[in-house]
PDB file of N, CA, C, O and CB in Angstrom:
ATOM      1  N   UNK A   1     118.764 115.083 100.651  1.00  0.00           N
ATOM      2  CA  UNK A   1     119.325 114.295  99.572  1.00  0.00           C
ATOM      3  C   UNK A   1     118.675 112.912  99.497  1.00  0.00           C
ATOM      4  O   UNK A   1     118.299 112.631  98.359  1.00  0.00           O
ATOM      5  CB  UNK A   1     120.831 114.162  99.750  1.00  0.00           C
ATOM      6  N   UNK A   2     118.452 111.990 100.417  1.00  0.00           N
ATOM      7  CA  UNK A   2     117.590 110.976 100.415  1.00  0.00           C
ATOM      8  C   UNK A   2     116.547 111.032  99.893  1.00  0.00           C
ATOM      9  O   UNK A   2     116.189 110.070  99.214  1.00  0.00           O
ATOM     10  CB  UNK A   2     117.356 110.630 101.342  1.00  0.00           C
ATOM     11  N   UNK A   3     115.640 112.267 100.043  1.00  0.00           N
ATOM     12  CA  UNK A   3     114.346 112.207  99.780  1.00  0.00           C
ATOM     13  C   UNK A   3     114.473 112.191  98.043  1.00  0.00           C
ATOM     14  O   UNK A   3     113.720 111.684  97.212  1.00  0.00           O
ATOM     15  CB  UNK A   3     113.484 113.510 100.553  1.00  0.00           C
ATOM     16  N   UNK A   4     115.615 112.884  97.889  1.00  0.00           N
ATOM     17  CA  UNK A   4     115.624 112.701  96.190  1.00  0.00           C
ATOM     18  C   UNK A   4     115.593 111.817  95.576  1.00  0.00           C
ATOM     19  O   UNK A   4     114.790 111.502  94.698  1.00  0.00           O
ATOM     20  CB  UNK A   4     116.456 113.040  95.565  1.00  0.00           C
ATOM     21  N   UNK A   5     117.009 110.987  96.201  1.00  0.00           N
ATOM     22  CA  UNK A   5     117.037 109.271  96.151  1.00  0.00           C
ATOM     23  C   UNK A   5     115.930 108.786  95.771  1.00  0.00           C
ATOM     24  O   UNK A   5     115.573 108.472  94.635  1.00  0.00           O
ATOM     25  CB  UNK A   5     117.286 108.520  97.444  1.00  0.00           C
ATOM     26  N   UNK A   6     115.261 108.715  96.975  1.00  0.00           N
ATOM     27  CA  UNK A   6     113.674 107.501  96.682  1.00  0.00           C
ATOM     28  C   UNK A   6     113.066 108.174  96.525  1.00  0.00           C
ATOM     29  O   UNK A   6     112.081 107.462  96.717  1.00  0.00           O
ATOM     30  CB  UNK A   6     112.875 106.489  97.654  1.00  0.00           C
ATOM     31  N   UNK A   7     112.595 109.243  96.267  1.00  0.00           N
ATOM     32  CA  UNK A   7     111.778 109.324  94.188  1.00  0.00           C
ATOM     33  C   UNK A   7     112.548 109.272  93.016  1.00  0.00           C
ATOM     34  O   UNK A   7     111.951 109.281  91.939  1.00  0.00           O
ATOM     35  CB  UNK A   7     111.015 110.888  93.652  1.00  0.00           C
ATOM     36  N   UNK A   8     113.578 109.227  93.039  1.00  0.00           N
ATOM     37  CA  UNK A   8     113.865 108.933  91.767  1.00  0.00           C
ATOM     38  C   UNK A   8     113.785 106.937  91.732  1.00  0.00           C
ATOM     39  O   UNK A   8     113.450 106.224  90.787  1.00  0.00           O
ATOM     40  CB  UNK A   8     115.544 109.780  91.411  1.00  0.00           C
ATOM     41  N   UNK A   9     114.181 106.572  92.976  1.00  0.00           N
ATOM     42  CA  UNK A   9     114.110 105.208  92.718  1.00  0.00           C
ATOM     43  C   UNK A   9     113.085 104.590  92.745  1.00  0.00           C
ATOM     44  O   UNK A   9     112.902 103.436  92.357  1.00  0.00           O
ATOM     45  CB  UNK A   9     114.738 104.611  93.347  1.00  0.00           C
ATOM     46  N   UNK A  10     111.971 105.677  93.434  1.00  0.00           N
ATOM     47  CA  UNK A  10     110.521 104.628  93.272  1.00  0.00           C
ATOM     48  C   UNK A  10     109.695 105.476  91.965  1.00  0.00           C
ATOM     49  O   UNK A  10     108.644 104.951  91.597  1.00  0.00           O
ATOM     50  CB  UNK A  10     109.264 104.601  95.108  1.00  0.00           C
ATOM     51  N   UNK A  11     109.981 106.318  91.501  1.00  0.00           N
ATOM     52  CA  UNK A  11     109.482 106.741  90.012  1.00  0.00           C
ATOM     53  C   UNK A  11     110.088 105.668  88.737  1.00  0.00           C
ATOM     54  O   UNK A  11     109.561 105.210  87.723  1.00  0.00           O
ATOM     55  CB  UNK A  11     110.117 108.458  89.693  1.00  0.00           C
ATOM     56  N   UNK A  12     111.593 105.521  89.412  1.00  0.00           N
ATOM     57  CA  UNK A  12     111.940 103.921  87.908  1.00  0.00           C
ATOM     58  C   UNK A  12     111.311 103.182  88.260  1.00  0.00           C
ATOM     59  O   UNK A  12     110.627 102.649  87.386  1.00  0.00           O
ATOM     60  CB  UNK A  12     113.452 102.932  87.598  1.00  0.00           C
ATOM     61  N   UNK A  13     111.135 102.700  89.630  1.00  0.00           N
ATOM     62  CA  UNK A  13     110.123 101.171  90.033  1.00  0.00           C
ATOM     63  C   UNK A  13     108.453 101.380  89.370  1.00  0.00           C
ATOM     64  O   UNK A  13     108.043 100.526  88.584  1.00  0.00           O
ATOM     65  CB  UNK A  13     109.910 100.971  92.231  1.00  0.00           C
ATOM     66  N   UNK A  14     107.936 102.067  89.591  1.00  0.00           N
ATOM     67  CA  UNK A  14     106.734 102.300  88.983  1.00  0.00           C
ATOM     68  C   UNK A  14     106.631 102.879  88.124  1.00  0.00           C
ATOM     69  O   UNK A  14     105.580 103.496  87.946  1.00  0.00           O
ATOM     70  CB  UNK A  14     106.018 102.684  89.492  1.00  0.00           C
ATOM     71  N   UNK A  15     107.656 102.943  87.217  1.00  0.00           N
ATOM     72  CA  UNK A  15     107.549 102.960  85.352  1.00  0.00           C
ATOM     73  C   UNK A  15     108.401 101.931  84.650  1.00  0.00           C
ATOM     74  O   UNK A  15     109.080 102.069  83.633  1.00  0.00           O
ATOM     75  CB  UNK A  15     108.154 104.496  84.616  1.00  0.00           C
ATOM     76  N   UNK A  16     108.203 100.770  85.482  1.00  0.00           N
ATOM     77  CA  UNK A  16     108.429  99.373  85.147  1.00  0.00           C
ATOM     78  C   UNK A  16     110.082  99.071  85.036  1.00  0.00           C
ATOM     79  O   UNK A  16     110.556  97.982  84.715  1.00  0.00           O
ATOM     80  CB  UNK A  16     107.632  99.051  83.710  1.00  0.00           C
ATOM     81  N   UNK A  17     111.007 100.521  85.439  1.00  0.00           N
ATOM     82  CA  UNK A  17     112.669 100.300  85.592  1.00  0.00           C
ATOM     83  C   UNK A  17     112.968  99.914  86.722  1.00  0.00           C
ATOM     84  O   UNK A  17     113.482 100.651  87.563  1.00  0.00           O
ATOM     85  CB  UNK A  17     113.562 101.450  85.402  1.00  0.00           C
ATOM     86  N   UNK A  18     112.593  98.290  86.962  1.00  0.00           N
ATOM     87  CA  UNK A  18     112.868  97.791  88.440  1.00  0.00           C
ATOM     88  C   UNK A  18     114.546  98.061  88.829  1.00  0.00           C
ATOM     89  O   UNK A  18     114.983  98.778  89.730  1.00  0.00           O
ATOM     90  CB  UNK A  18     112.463  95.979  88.538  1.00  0.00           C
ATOM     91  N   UNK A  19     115.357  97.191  87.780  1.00  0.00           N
ATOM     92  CA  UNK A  19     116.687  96.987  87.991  1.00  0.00           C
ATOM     93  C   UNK A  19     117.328  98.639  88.046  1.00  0.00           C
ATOM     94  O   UNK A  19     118.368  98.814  88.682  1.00  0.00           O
ATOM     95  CB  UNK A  19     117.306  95.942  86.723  1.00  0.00           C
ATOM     96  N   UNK A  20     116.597  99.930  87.292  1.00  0.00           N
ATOM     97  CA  UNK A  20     117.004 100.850  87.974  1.00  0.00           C
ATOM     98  C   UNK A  20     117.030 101.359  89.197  1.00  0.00           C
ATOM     99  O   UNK A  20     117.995 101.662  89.900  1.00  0.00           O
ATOM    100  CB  UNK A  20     116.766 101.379  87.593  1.00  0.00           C
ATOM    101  N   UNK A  21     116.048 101.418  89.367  1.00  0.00           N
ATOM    102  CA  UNK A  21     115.251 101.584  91.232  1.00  0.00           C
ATOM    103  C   UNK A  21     115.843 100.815  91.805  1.00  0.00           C
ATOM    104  O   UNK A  21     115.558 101.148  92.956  1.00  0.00           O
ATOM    105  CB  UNK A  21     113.586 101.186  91.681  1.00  0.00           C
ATOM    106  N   UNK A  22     116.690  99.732  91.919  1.00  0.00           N
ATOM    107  CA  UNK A  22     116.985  98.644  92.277  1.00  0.00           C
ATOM    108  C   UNK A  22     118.382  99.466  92.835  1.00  0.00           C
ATOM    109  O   UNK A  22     118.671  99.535  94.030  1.00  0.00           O
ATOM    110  CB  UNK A  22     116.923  97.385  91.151  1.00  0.00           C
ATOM    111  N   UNK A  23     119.271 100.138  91.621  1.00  0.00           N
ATOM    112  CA  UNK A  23     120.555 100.653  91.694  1.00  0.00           C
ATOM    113  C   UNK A  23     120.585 101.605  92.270  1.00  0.00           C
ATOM    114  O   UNK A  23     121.628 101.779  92.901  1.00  0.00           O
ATOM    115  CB  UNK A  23     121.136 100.860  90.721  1.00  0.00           C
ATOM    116  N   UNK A  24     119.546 102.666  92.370  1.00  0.00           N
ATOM    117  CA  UNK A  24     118.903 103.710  93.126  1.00  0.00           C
ATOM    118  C   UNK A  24     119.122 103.704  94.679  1.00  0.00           C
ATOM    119  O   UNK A  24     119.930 104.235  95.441  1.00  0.00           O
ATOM    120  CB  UNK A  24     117.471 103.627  92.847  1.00  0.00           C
ATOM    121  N   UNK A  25     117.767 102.655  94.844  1.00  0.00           N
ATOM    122  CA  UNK A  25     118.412 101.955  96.214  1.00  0.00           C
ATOM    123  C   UNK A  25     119.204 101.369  96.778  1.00  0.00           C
ATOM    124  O   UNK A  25     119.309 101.349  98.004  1.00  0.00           O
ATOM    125  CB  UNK A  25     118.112 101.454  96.585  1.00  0.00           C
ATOM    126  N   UNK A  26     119.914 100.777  95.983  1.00  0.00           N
ATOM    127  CA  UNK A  26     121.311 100.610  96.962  1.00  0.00           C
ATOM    128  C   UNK A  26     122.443 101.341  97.070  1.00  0.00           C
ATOM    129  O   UNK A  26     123.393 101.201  97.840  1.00  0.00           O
ATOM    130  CB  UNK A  26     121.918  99.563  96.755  1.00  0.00           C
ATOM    131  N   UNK A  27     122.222 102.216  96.129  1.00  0.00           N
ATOM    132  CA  UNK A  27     122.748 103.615  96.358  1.00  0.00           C
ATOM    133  C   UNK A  27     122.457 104.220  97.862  1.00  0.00           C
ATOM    134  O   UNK A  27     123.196 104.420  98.825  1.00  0.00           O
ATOM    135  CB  UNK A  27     122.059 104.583  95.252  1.00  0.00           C
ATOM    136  N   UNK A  28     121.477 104.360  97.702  1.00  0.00           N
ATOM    137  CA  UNK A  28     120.541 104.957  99.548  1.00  0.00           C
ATOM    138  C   UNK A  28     121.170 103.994 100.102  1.00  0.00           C
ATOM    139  O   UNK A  28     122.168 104.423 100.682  1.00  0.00           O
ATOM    140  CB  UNK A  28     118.441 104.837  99.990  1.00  0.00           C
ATOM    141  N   UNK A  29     120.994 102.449 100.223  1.00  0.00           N
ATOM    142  CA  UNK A  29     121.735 102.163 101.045  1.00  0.00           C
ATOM    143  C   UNK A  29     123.459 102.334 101.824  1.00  0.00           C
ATOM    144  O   UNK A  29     123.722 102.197 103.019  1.00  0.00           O
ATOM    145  CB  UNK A  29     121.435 101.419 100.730  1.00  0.00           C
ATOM    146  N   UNK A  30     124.376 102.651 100.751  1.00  0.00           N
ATOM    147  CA  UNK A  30     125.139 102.771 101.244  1.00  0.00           C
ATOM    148  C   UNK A  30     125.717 104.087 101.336  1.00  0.00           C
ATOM    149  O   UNK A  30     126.900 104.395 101.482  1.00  0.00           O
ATOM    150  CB  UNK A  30     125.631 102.002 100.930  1.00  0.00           C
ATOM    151  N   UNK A  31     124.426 105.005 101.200  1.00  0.00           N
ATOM    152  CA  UNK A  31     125.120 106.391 102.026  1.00  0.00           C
ATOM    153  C   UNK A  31     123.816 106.660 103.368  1.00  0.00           C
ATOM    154  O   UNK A  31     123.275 107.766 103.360  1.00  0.00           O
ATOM    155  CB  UNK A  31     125.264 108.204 100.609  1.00  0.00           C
ATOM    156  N   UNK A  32     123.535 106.006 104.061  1.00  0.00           N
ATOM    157  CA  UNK A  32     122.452 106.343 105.137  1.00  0.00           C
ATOM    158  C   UNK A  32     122.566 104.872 105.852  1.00  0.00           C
ATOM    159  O   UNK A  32     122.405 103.774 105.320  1.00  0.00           O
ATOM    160  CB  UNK A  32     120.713 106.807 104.457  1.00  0.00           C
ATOM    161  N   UNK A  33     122.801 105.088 106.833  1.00  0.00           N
ATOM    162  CA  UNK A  33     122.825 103.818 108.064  1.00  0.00           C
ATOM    163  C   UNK A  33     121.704 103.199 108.775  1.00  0.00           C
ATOM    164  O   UNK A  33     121.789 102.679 109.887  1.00  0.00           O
ATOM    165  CB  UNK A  33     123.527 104.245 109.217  1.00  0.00           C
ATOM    166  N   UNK A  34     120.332 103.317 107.846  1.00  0.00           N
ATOM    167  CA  UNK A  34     119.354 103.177 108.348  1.00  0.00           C
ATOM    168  C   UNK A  34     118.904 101.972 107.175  1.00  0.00           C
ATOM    169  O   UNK A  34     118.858 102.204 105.967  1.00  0.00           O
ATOM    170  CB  UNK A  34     118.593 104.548 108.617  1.00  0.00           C
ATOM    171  N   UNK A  35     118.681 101.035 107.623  1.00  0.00           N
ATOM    172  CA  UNK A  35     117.466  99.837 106.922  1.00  0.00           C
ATOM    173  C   UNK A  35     116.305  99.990 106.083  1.00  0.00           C
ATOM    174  O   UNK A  35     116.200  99.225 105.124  1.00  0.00           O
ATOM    175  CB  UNK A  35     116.756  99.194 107.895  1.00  0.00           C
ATOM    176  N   UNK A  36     115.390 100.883 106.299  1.00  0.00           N
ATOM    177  CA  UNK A  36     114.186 101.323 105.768  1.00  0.00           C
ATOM    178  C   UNK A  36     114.314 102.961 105.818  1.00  0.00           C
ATOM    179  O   UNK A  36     114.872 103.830 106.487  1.00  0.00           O
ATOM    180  CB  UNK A  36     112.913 100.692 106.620  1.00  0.00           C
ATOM    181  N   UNK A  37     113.154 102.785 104.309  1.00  0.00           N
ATOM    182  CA  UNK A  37     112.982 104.187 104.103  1.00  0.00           C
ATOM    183  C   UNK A  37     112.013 104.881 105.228  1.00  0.00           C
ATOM    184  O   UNK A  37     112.119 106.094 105.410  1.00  0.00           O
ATOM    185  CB  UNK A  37     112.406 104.379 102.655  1.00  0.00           C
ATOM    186  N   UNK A  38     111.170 104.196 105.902  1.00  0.00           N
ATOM    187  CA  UNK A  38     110.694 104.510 107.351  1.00  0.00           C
ATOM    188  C   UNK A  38     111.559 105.187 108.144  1.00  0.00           C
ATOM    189  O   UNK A  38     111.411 106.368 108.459  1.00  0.00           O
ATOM    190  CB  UNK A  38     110.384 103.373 108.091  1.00  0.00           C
ATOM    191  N   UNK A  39     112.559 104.410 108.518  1.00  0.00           N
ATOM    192  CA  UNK A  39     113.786 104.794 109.593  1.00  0.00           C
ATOM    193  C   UNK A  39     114.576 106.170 109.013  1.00  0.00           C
ATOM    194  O   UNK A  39     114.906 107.124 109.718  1.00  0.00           O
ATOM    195  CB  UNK A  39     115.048 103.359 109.709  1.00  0.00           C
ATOM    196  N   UNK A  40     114.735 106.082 107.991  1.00  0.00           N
ATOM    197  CA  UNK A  40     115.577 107.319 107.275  1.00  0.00           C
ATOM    198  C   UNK A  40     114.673 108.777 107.683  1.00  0.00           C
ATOM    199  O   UNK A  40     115.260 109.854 107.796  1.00  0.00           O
ATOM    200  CB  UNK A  40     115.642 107.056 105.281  1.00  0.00           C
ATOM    201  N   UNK A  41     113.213 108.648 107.877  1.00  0.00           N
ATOM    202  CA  UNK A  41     112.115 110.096 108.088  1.00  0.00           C
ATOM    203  C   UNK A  41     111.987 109.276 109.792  1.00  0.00           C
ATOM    204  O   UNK A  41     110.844 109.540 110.165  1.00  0.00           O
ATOM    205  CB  UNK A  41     110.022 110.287 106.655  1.00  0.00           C
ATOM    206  N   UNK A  42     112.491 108.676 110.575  1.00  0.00           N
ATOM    207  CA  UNK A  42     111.799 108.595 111.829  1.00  0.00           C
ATOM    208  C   UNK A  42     110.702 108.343 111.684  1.00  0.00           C
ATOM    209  O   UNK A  42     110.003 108.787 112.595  1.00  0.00           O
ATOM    210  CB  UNK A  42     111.807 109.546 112.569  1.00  0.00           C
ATOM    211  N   UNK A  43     110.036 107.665 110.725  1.00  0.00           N
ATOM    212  CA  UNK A  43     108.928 107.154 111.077  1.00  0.00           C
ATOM    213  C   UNK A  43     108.519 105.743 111.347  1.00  0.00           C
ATOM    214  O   UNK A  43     109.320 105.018 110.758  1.00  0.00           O
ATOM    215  CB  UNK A  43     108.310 107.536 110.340  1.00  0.00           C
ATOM    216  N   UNK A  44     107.656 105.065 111.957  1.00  0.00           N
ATOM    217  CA  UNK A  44     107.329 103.429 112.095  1.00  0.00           C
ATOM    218  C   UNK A  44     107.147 102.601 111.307  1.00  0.00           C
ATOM    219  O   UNK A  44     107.443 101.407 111.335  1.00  0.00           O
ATOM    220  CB  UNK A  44     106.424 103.112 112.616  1.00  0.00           C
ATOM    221  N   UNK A  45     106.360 103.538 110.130  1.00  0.00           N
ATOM    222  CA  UNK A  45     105.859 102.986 108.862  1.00  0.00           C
ATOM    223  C   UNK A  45     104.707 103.721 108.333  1.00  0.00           C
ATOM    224  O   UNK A  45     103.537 103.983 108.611  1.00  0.00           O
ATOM    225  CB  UNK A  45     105.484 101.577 109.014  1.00  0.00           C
ATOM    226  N   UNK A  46     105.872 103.991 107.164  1.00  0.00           N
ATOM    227  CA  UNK A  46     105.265 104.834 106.117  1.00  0.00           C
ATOM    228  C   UNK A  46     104.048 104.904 105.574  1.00  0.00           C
ATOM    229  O   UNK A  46     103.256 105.832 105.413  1.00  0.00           O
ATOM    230  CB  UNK A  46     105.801 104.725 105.244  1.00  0.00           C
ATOM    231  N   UNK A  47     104.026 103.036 105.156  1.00  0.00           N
ATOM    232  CA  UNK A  47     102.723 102.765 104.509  1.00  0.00           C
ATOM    233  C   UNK A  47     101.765 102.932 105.044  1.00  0.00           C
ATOM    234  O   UNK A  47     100.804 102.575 104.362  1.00  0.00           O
ATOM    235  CB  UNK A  47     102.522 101.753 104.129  1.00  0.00           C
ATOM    236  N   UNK A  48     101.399 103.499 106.419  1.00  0.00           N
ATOM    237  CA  UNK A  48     100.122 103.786 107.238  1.00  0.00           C
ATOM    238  C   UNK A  48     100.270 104.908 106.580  1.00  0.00           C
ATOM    239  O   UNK A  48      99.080 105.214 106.504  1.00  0.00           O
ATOM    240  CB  UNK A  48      99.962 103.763 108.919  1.00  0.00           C
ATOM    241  N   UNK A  49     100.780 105.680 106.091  1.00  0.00           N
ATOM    242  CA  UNK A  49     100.011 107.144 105.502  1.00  0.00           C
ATOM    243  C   UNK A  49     100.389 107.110 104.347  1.00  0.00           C
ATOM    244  O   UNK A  49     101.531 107.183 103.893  1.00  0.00           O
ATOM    245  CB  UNK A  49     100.367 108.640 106.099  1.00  0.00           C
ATOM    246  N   UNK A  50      99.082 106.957 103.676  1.00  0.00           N
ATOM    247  CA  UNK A  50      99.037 106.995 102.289  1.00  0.00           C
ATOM    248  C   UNK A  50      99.394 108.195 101.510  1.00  0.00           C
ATOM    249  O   UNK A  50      99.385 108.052 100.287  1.00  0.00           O
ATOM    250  CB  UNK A  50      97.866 106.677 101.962  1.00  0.00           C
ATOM    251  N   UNK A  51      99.750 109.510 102.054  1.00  0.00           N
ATOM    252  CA  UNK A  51     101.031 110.652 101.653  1.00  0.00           C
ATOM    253  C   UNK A  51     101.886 110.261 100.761  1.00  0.00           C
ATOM    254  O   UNK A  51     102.022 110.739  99.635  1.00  0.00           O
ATOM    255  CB  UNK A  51     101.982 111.045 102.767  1.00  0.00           C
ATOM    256  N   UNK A  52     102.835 108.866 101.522  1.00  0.00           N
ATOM    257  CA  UNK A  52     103.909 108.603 100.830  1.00  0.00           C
ATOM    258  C   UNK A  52     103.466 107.353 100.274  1.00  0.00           C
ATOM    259  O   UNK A  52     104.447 106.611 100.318  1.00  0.00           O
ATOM    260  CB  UNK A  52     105.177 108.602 101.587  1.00  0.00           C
ATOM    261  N   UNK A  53     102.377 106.671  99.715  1.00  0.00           N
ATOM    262  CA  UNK A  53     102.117 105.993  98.700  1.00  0.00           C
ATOM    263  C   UNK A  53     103.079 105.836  97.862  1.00  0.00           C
ATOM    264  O   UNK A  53     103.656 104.768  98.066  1.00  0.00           O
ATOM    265  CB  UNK A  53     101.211 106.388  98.172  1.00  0.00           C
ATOM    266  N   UNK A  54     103.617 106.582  96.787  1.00  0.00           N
ATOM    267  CA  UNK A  54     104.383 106.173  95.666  1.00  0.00           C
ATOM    268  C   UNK A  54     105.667 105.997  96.196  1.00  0.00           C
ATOM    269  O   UNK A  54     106.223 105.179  95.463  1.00  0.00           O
ATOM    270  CB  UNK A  54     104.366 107.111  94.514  1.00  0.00           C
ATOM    271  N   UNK A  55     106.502 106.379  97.186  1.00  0.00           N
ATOM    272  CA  UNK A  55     107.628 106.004  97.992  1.00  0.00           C
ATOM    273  C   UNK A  55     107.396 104.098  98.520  1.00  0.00           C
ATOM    274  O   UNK A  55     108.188 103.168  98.372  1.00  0.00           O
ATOM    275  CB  UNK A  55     107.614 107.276  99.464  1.00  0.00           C
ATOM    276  N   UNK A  56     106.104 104.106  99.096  1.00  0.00           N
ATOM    277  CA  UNK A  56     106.062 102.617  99.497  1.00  0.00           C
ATOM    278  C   UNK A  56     105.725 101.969  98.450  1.00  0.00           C
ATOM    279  O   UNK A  56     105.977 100.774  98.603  1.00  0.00           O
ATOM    280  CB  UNK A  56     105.161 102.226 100.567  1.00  0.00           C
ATOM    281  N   UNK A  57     105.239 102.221  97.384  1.00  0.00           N
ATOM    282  CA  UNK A  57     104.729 101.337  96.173  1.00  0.00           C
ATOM    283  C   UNK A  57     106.587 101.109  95.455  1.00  0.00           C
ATOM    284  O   UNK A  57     107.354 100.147  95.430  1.00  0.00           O
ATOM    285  CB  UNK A  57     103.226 102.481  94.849  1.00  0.00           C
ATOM    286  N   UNK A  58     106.649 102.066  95.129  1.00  0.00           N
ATOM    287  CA  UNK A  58     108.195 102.187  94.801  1.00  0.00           C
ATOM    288  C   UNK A  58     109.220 101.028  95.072  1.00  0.00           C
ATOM    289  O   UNK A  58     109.637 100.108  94.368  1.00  0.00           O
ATOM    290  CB  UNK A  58     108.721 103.323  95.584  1.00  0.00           C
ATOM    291  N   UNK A  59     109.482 101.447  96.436  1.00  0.00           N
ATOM    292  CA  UNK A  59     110.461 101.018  97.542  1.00  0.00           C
ATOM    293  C   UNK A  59     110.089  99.299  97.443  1.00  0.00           C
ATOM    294  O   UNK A  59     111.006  98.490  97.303  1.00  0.00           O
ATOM    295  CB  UNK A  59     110.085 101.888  99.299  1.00  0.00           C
ATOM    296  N   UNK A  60     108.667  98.866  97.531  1.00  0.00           N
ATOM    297  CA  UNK A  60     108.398  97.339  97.897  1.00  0.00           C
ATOM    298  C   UNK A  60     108.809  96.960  96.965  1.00  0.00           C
ATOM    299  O   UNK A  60     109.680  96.106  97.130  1.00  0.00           O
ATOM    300  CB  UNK A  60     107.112  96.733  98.184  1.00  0.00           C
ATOM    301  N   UNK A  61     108.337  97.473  94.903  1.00  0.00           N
ATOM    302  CA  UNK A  61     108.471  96.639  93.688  1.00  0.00           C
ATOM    303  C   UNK A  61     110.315  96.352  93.822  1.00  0.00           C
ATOM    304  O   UNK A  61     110.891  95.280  93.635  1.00  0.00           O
ATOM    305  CB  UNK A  61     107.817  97.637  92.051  1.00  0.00           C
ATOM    306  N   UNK A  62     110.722  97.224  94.069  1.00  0.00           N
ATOM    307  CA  UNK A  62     112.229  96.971  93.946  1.00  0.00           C
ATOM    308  C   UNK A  62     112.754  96.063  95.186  1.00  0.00           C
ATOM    309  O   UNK A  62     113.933  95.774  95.387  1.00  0.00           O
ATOM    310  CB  UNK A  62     113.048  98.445  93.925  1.00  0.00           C
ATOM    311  N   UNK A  63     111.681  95.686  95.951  1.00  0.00           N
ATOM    312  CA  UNK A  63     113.066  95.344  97.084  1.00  0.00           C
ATOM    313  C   UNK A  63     113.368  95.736  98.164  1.00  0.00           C
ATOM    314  O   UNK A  63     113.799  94.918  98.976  1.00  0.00           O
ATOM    315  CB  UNK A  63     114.164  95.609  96.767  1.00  0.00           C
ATOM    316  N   UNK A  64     113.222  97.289  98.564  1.00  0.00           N
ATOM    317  CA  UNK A  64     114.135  97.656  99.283  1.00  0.00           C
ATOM    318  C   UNK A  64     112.968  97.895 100.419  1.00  0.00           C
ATOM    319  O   UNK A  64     111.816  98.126 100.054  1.00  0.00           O
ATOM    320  CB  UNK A  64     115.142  98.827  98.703  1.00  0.00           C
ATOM    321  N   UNK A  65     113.397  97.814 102.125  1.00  0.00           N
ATOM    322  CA  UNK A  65     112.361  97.604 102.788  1.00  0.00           C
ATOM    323  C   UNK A  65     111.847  99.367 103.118  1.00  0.00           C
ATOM    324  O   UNK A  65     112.364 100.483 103.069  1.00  0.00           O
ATOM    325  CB  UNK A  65     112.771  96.531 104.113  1.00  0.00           C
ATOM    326  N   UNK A  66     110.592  98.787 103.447  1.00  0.00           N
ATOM    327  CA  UNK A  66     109.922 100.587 103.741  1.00  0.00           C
ATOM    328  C   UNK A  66     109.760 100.221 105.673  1.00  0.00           C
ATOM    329  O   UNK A  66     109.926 101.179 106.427  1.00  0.00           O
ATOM    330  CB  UNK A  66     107.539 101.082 102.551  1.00  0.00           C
ATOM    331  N   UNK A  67     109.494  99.049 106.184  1.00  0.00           N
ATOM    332  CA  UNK A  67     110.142  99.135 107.568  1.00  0.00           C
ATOM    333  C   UNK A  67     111.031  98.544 108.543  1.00  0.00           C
ATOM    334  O   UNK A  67     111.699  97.537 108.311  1.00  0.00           O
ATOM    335  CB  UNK A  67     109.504  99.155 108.094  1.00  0.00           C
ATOM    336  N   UNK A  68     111.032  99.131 109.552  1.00  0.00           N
ATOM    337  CA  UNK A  68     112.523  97.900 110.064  1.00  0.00           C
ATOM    338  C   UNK A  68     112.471  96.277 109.905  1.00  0.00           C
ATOM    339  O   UNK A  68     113.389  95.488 109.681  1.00  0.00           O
ATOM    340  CB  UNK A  68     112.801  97.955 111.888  1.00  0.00           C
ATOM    341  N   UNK A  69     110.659  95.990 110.157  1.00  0.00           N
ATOM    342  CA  UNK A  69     110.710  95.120 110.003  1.00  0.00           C
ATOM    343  C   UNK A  69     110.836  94.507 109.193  1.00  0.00           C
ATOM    344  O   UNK A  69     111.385  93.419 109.372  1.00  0.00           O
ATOM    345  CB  UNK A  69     110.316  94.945 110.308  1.00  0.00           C
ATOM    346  N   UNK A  70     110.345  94.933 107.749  1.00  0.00           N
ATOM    347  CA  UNK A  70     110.646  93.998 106.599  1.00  0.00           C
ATOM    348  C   UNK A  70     112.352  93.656 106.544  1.00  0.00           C
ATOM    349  O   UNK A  70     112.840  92.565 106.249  1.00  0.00           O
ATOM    350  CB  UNK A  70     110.094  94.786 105.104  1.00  0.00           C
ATOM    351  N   UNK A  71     113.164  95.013 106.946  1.00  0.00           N
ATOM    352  CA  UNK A  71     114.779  94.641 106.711  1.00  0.00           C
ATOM    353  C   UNK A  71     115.012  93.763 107.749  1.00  0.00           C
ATOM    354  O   UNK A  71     116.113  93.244 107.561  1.00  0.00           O
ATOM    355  CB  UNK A  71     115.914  95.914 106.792  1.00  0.00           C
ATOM    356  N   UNK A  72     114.492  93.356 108.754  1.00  0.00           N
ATOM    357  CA  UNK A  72     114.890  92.720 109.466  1.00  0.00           C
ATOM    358  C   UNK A  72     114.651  90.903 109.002  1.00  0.00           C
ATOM    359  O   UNK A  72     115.337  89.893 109.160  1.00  0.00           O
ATOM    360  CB  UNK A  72     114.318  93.334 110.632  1.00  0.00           C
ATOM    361  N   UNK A  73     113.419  91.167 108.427  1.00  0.00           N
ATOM    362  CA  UNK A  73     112.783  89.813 107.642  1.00  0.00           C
ATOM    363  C   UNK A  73     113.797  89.468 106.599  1.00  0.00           C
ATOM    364  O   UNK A  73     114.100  88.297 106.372  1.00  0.00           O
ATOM    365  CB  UNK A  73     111.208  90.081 106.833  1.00  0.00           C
ATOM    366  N   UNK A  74     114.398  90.625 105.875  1.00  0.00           N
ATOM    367  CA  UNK A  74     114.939  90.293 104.625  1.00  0.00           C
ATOM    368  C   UNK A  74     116.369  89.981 104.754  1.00  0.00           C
ATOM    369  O   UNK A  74     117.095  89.742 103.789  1.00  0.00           O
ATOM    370  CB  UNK A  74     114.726  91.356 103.668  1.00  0.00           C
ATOM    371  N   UNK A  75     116.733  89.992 105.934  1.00  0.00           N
ATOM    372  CA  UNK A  75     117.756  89.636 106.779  1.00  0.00           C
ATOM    373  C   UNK A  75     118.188  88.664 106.853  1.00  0.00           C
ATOM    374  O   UNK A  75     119.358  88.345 106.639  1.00  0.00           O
ATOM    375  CB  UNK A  75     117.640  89.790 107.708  1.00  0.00           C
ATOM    376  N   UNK A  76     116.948  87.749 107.306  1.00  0.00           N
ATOM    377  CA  UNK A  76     117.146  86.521 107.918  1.00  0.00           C
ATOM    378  C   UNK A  76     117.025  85.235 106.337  1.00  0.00           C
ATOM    379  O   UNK A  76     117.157  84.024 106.515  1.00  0.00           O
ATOM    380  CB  UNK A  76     115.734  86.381 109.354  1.00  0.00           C
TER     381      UNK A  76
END
């Protein structure tokens, strides 16, 4: 179900519906207890594999972090 989430929220972000993608993701946020869309697949960071390109292109225009660290940055 997540994975649906963020494509649909990084397909509005990169067809210029930020404030959708925006609602998208914080949707994901408050059904998954994880910070980044990294953390949600167990991974470190996404953006090292360009696979999930349109997930990290997505995910950054709106906001929402793709690793712990950015949520941790966006934190503070």
């Amino acid at each position: 179900m997540f994975d649906v989430m963020i494509t649909v929220a990084s397909a509005e972000a990169l067809s210029g519906n930020v404030e959708e993608a925006r609602r998208w993701f914080e949707r994901l946020r408050t059904e998954t207890r994880h910070r980044s869309i990294s953390a949600i697949f167990l991974m470190d960071d996404m953006g090292d594999d360009p696979a999930w390109g349109p997930w990290v292109d997505g995910a950054r225009l709106a906001g929402f972090p793709v690793t712990d660290e950015e949520a941790l940055a966006a934190a503070n």
